[in-house]
N, C-alpha and C positions, 0 to 999 in steps of 0.2 A: 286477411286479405292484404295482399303486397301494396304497399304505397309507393311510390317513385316520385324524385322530386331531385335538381340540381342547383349547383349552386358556382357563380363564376370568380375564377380568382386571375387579375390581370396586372397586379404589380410583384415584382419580382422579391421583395420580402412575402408576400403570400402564397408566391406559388413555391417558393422554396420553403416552405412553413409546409404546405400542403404536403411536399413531397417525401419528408420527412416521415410524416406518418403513414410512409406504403412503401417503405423498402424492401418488404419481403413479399412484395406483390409480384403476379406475374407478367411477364413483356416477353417479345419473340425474338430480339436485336439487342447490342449491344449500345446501339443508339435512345434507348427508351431504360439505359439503365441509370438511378438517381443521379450518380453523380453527376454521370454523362448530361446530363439534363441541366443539372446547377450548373454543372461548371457553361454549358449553354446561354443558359441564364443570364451569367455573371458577364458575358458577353454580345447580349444583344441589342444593346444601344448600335453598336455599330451596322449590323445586319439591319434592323430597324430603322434607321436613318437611308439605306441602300434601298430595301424593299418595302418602303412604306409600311411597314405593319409593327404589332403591339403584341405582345402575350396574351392569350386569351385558353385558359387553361377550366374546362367543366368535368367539377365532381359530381357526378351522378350518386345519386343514396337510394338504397330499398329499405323501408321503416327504420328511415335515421343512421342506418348504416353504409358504406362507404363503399359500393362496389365497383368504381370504373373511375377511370380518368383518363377522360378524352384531350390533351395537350396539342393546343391550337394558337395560331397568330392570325390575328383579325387585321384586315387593310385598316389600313387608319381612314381610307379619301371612300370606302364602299361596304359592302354587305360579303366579301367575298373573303372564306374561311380558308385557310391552310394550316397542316399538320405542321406542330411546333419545328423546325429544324430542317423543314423540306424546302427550301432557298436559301438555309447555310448549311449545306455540304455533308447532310445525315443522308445514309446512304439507302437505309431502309427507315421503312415508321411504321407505328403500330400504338396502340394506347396502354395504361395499366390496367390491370386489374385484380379482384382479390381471386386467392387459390379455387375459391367456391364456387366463382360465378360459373352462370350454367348460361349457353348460347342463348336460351330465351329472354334470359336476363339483360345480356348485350344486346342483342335486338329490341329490347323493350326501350334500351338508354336509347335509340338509333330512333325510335320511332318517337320519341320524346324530342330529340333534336329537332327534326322536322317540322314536329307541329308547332315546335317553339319557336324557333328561325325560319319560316316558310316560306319567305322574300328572301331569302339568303340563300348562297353555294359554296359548299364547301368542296374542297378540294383535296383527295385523296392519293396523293403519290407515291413509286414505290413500293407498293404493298406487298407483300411475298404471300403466297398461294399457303404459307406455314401459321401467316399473323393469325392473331385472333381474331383481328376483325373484317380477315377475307370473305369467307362462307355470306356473311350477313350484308356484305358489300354487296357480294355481285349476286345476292338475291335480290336484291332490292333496285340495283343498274347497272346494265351491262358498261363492264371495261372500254374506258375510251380513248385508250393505248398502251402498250408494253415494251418492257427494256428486256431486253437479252441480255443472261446475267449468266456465269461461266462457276461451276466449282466440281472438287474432287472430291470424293469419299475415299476414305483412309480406310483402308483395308487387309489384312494381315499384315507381311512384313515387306521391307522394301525391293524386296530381289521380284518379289510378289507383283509389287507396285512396278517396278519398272519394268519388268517380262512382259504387263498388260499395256505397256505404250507399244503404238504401232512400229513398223520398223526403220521407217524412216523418220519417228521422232526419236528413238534409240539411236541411230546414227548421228543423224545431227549431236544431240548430246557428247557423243565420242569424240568427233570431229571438234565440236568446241573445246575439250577436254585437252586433242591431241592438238591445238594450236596453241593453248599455254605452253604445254611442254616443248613444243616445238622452238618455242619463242624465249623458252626457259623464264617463264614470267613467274613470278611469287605470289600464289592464288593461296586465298584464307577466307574462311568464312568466320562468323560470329555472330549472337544471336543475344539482346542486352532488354531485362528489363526496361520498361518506358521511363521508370522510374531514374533510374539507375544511369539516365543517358545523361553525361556531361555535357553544357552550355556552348562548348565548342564544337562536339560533336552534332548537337543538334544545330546548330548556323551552318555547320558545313553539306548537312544533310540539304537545309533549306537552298543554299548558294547554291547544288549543283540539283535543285528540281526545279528554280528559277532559270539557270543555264539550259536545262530540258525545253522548259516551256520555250524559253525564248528564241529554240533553235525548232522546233516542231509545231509550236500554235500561235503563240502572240510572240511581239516586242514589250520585255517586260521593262518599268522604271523604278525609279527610287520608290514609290509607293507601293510596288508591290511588295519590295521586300520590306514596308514598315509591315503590311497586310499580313505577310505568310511570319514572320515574326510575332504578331501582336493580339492577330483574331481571328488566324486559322484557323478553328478546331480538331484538321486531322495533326496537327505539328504541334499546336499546345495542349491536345488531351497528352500529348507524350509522358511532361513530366509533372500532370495534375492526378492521374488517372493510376489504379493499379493493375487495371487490368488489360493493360496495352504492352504491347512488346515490337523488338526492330530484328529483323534479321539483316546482316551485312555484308558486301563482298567487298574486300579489297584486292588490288592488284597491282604487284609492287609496293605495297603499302600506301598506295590511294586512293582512296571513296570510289567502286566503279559503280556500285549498285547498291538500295536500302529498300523497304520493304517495310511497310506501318502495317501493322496488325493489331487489333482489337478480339479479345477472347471473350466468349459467351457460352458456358459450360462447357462442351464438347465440339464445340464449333468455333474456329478461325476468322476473320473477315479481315481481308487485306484489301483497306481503303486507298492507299497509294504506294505503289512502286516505280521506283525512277532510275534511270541506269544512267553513266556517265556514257555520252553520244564515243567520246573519243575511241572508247575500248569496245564498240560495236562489235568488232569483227570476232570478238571469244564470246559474244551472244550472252551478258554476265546476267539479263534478265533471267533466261532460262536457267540457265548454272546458280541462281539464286535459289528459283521457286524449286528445284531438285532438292538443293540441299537443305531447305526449311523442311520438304516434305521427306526426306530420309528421319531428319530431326526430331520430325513430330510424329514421322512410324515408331523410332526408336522408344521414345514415349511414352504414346500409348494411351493418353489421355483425349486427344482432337481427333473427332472421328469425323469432320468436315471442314474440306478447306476451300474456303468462299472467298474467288477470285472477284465478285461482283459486277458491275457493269461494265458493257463495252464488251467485244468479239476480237479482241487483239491473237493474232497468230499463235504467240508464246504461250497462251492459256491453254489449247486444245493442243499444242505443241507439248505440251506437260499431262498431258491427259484429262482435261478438262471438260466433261459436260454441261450441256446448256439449261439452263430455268431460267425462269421468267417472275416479274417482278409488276405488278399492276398500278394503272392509275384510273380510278373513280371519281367522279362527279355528281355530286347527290345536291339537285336542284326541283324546284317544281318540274321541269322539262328531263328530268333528266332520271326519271325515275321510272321500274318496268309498270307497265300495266298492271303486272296480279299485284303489284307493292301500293298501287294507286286504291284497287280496287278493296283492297283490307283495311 
C-alpha cells in the first residue's frame, strides 16, 4: 500500500540541500531548473522584503521516497501561498518531479495539500497548458485568468521559415533591410554565451533597457539601476547560469538591440528584449528576432522559440503564434464540485 507524507523546507541552506538531491528530476521551464532556483534562492531576501513572503518549499514522499517538489513562498502577514518565483520575474512555474511519477501520483500530493492547508490559498500563476501540473489544476478548479503568450516552431530551413511569413511581414523585413542600406549604416549581428558576456557589456545592455523603460513605461532612478544591477534575475542569471545566451544588433557599432534567452532542451525562451528607441525607424526588434531565428534554423537543435508574454506587433510580425499560459486558485471556494465531492 502507497503511504504519502510531506515535509517543509523554508530556509534557504535547506532548500538548497533539498535541491541538490533532484537534479535530474523532471520540470517543464527553464525557470524550475536547479540552478535557476539557487541562484533564486541566493536572492530572495530582497524579493521578500518587497513582497512580504518566505520560502516555503514541500517535499512530498511515496514510502520514504521523494516524488514531487512543490516550490512555494508563503506571505509572511497570512495563509496565502505562491509559486516560488512568481512576484520576481519567473516567467513560467511548474514544480519537480521524479521521472517515474505517474499523474495520480501528483494528484494524490495535490489532494494532500489541501487537506493539509485547508484554511489556506495557494496561488498558481503562469502555468502553461505543457506543465506537469496543469491537467491536475484545472481538474480540480477552473482557470481564473490567462496571458497570451506568443511563439514560433522552428521548422525546416529558413527560406522555409520566411516564405511562411505573410506578405506584408516579408515586406516590412525588406523595407527595414533596405533603409540600412539606404542609409549605409554598418548592421552586425552576434549571438554570445550568457556566460561569456563581459561586465561592460552587460551594464550597457542594462543602461539602454533602463533608457527603454524610461521612455515607454516609468521614470526610472538611481534605484533602479542598483535593482537591474544587483537582483534582477533575467540580467544576473546572465553570467551565473549556463544555459542562457544574448543575441545582438549593432548599428554603427552601437548597442541598437539584445535579446535574453534562456534554453531548455529544444526550446528557447526569450524573457527580455529591448531595442535602442533612437534607431526605431530600421525596426532592429524585428531584424533581431530574424536573425536569431535564421541562427537557430541553421542549427538545428531549438525546435521552439518562446516569444512569451505580452501580444506586441513584432512577435506575429515574425510569425509568431499564440498560447496561453494559466492562473489557478485552489482554495476552500475555489475548488470544482466533482473535486469537492471525492
Amino acid at each position: 500500500m502507497k503511504r504519502l507524507s510531506y515535509e517543509i523546507f523554508f530556509s534557504v541552506k535547506s532548500v538548497s540541500k533539498l535541491l541538490d538531491n533532484c537534479s535530474n528530476w523532471l520540470y517543464s521551464s527553464p525557470y524550475q531548473n536547479i540552478d535557476y532556483l539557487k541562484l533564486a534562492l541566493r536572492n530572495h531576501h530582497f524579493y521578500s522584503l518587497i513582497r512580504m513572503t518566505r520560502p516555503f518549499f514541500i517535499k512530498f514522499s511515496m514510502n520514504d521516497e521523494a516524488i514531487m517538489i512543490l516550490p512555494l513562498s508563503k506571505s509572511i502577514f497570512s495563509a496565502n501561498y505562491f509559486m516560488f518565483g512568481d512576484r520576481a520575474g519567473f516567467g513560467y512555474v511548474d514544480v519537480l518531479c521524479r521521472d517515474n511519477i505517474s499523474s495520480s501520483d501528483i494528484n494524490a500530493c495535490f489532494e494532500m495539500l489541501m487537506k493539509e492547508f485547508s484554511d489556506s490559498s495557494f496561488h498558481f500563476n503562469r502555468v502553461k497548458k505543457d506543465s506537469l501540473i496543469y491537467p491536475i489544476l484545472n481538474m480540480i478548479s477552473s482557470p481564473r485568468d490567462c496571458e497570451d503568450c506568443v511563439k514560433i516552431d522552428l521548422v525546416g530551413n529558413y527560406d522555409d521559415y520566411f516564405e511562411s511569413l505573410s506578405k506584408n511581414a516579408r515586406q516590412n523585413f525588406r523595407t527595414a533591410n533596405n533603409r540600412i542600406l539606404k542609409a549605409s549604416k554598418d548592421l552586425s549581428f552576434t549571438r554570445v554565451s550568457g556566460k561569456d558576456i563581459s561586465r561592460d557589456l552587460l551594464d550597457e545592455m542594462i543602461a539602454l533597457y533602463l533608457k527603454r523603460l524610461n521612455s515607454h513605461y516609468k521614470s526610472v532612478n538611481f534605484f533602479d539601476g542598483i535593482f537591474y544591477k544587483t537582483f534582477d534575475l533575467g540580467f544576473i542569471s546572465m553570467k551565473n547560469l549556463d544555459f542562457t545566451e544574448v543575441f545582438l544588433m549593432y548599428i554603427d557599432g552601437k548597442l541598437a538591440a539584445f535579446m535574453l534567452c534562456l534554453r531548455n532542451g529544444d526550446e528557447l525562451l526569450v524573457p527580455r528584449l529591448a531595442i535602442d528607441a533612437s534607431f526605431s525607424f530600421y525596426s532592429p526588434g524585428v531584424l533581431l528576432v530574424n536573425y536569431a531565428i535564421k541562427y537557430l534554423l541553421n542549427d538545428g537543435v531549438i525546435k521552439t522559440f518562446d516569444l512569451m508574454q505580452g501580444k506586441e506587433a513584432y512577435k506575429f510580425q515574425v510569425g509568431g503564434a499564440m498560447h496561453q499560459c494559466f492562473s489557478f486558485e485552489l482554495s476552500k471556494g475555489s475548488l470544482k464540485a466533482t473535486a469537492n465531492a471525492s
